[in-house]
ZAMARGU-4260 file (C-alpha; in steps of 0.2 Angstrom, whole numbers, plus 5000, padded with zeros to 4 digits):
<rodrens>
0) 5095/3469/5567 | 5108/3455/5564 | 5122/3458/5577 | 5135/3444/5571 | 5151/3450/5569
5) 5155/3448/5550 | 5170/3435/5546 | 5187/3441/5537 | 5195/3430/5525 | 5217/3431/5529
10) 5226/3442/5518 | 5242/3445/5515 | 5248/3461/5522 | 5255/3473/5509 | 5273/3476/5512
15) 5283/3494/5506 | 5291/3483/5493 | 5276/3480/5485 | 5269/3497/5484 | 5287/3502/5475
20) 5285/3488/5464 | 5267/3494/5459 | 5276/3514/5458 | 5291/3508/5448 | 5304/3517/5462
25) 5316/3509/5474 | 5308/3505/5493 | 5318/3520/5501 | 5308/3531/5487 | 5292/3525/5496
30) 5299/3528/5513 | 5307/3545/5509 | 5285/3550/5504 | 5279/3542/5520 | 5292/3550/5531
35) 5290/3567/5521 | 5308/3565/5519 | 5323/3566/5523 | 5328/3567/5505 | 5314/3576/5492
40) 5304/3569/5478 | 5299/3574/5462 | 5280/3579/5462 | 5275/3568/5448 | 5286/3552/5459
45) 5276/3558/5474 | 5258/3556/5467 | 5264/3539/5459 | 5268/3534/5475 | 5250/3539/5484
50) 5241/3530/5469 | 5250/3515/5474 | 5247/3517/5493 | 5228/3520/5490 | 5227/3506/5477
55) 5236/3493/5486 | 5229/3499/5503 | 5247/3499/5509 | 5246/3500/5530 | 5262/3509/5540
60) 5261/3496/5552 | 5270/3507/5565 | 5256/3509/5577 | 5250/3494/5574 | 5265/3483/5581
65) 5264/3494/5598 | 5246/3493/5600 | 5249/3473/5596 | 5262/3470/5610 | 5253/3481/5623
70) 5235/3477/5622 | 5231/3462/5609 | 5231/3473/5593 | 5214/3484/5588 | 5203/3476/5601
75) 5196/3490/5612 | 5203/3504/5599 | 5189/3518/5593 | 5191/3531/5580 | 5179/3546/5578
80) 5178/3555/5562 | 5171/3571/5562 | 5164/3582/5547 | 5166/3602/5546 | 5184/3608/5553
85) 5195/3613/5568 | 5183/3626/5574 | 5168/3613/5575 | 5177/3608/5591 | 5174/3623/5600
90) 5154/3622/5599 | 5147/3618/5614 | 5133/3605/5607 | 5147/3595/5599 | 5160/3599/5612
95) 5146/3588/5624 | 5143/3576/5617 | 5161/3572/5615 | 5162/3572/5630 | 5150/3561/5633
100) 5159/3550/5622 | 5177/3550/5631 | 5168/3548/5647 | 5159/3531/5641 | 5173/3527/5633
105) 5185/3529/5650 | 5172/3519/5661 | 5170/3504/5647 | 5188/3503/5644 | 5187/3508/5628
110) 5201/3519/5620 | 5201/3533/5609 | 5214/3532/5595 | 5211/3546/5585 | 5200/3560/5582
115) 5201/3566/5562 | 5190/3575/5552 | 5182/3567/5536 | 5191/3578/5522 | 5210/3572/5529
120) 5205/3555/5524 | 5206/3560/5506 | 5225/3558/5510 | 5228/3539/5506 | 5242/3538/5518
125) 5233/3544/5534 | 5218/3535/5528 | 5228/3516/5526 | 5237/3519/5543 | 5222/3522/5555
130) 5206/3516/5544 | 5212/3499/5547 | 5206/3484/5556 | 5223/3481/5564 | 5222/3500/5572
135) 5206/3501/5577 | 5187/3488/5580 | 5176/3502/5579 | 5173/3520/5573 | 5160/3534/5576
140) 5154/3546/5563 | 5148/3561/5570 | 5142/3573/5562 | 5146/3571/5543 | 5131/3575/5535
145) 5139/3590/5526 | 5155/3581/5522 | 5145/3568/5509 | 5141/3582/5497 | 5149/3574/5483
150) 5152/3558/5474 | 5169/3558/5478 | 5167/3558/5497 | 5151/3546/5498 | 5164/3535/5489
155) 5177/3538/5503 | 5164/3534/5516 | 5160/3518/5506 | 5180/3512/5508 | 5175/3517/5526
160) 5163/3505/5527 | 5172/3490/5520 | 5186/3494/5532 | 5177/3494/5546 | 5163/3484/5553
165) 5158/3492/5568 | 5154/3508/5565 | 5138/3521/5575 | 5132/3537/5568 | 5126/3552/5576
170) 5117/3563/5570 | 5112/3555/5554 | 5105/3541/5549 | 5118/3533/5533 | 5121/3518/5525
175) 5111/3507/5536 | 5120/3511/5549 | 5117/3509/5569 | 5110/3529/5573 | 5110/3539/5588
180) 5098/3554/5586 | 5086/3563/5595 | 5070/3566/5590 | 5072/3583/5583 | 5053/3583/5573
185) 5045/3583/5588 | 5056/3594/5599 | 5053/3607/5588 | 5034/3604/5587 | 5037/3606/5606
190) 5045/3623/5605 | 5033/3629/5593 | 5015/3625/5601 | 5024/3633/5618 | 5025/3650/5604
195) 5006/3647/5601 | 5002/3643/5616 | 5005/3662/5622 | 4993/3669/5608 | 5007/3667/5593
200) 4999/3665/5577 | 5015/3672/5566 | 5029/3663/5569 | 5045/3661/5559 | 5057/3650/5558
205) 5077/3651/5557 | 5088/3637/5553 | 5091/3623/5542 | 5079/3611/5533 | 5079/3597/5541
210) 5066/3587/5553 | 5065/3600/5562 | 5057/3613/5551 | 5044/3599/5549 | 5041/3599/5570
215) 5037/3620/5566 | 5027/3615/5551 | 5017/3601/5562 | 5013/3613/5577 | 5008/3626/5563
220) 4994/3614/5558 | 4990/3606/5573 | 4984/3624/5578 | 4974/3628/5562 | 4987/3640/5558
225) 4995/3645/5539 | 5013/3640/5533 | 5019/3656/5526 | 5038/3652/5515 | 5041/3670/5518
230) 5043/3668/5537 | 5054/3654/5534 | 5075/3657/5533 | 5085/3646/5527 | 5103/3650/5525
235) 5113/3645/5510 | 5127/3633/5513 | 5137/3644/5499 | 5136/3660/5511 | 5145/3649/5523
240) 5161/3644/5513 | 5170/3641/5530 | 5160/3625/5534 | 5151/3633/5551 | 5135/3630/5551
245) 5119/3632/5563 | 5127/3646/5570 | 5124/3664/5579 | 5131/3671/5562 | 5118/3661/5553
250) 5105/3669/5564 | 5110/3685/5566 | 5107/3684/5546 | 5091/3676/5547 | 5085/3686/5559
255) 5088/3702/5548 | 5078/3693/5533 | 5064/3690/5546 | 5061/3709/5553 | 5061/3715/5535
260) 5046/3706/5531 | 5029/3713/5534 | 5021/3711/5548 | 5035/3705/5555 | 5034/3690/5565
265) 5027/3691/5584 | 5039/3675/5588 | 5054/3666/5582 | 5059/3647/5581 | 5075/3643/5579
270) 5085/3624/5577 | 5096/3627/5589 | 5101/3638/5603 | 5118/3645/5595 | 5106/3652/5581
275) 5095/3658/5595 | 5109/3669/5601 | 5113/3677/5584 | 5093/3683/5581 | 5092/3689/5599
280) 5107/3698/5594 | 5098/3707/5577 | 5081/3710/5590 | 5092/3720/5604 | 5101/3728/5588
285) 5085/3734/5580 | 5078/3740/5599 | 5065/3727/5601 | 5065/3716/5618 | 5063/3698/5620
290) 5049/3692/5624 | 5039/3708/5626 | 5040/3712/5608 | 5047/3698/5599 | 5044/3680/5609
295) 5061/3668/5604 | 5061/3647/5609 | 5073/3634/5603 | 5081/3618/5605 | 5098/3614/5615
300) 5098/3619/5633 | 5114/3624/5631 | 5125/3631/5646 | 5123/3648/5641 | 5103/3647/5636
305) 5101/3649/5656 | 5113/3665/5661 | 5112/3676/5644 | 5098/3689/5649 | 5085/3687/5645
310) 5087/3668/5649 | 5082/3658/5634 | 5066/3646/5630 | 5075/3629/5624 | 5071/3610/5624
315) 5083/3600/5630 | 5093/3589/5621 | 5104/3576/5629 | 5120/3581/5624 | 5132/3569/5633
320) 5120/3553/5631 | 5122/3555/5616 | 5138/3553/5616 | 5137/3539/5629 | 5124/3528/5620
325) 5134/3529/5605 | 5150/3521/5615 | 5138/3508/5623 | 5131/3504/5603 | 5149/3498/5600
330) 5152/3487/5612 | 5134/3479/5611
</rodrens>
């Protein structure tokens, strides 16, 4: 991999005078829609303005002058973007491997200068003022995979990309980019032939389609054992409009489809621990125990996997190295 820093050509910065030019209104118009105020304007003036901001790639400088006088402009400056939403936040894989990330970052003496999510860069003002090389040197994307659905976004994560230089993701391996990812193939090829290895042979599988369903799908033939579709459940994104995904809701659901086949299954793997906790939810709901009649493993080894009862099978997944490696990448 060539690690040469690429080479900027000067520009001129783009000034408030020349974003009003390109709208046609005054310089206090421009500020009065940066400012949100403190005098209102007209809709159609408004959007003129954005347009402007996101052609000219206008930059409130703001930030930028304090970060310049205190610690020699962007140098040491990290941004993370994030898909999904708020509520992302308060799920414990993602929560880990944040902090995995701040804790590097604190021991490197990098800085964290903003955490947004990939949909509020839409917004041309908040994407000119911190996806900027003044603001920040480097940028982690974690975990967007759901946020590029559209041509409109992968063209927003292209802007990205010419903004920025230094940039790591996790999770998903994009646009050539430097990638932190654990190998999920073969952890769940791990979980699975532990399932067979106790005398499993119908085993079914709850999450979504990714390299792990190829891990189940691996053991499955390893062990001269059939890939049966029906025993596989898959939920559909469009179930889930508020953007949550892998989670106990998703395998309380999956879980359901799984009992109603016939036989049901003697075992169940699912991609992560979270979805774990929603199908031992249906199980206890529909009488059965675990592992006596229905046998559950997974990946995460998350906090809880340990004290729920009964304590749950799980591959471990280096949460907060994750998190760390990805810091490290960026100052490579």
């Amino acid at each position: 991999m060539n690690t040469m820093p690429k080479k900027r050509t000067p520009h001129k910065a783009v000034t408030r005078q020349d974003v009003a030019r390109l709208a046609n209104v005054s310089s206090a118009v421009v500020s009065y829609v940066i400012n949100d105020g403190p005098r209102p304007v007209a809709e159609d003036t408004r959007k003129r303005v954005l347009d402007a901001i996101k052609k000219s790639g206008y930059h409130p400088n703001k930030h930028a002058q304090r970060l310049k006088s205190r610690s020699g402009g962007s140098k040491d400056q990290v941004g993370i973007i994030m898909g999904g939403n708020g509520e992302i936040l308060l799920r414990p894989y993602y929560a880990d491997v944040l902090f995995g990330i701040y804790d590097e970052a604190y021991r490197l003496g990098q800085h964290i200068r903003f955490l947004h999510f990939f949909e509020e860069l839409h917004d041309p003002m908040l994407f000119n003022e911190h996806i900027h090389p003044d603001e920040i040197s480097a940028l982690i994307l974690f975990p967007i995979q759901l946020s590029l659905m559209d041509q409109r976004s992968q063209a927003l994560l292209q802007r990205i990309l010419k903004r920025i230089d230094n940039v790591v993701s996790l999770e998903l391996a994009i646009a050539n980019l430097p990638t932190v990812i654990f190998d999920r193939e073969e952890a769940a090829r791990t979980a699975v032939t532990h399932l067979i290895t106790l005398g499993h042979q119908r085993i079914g599988f709850v999450g979504g389609r990714d390299e792990r369903l190829n891990g189940y799908r691996q053991a499955l033939l390893e062990h001269g054992l059939p890939y049966d579709e029906r025993l596989i459940k898959i939920p559909d994104i469009r179930d889930y409009p508020e953007g949550i995904h892998n989670s106990p809701k998703e395998g309380y659901n999956g879980g359901k489809l799984l009992l109603a086949e016939h036989p049901r299954p003697t075992a169940v793997f699912t991609m992560c621990d979270e979805v774990a906790l929603g199908v031992l939810g249906v199980l206890r709901d529909h009488g059965l125990n675990v592992p006596d009649d229905v046998a559950l493993a997974s990946i995460d080894d998350l906090e809880f996997a340990a004290i729920i009862r009964p304590a749950l099978t799980t591959v471990r997944v280096p949460r907060r190295q994750i998190g760390m490696q990805a810091l490290r990448m960026l100052t490579m």
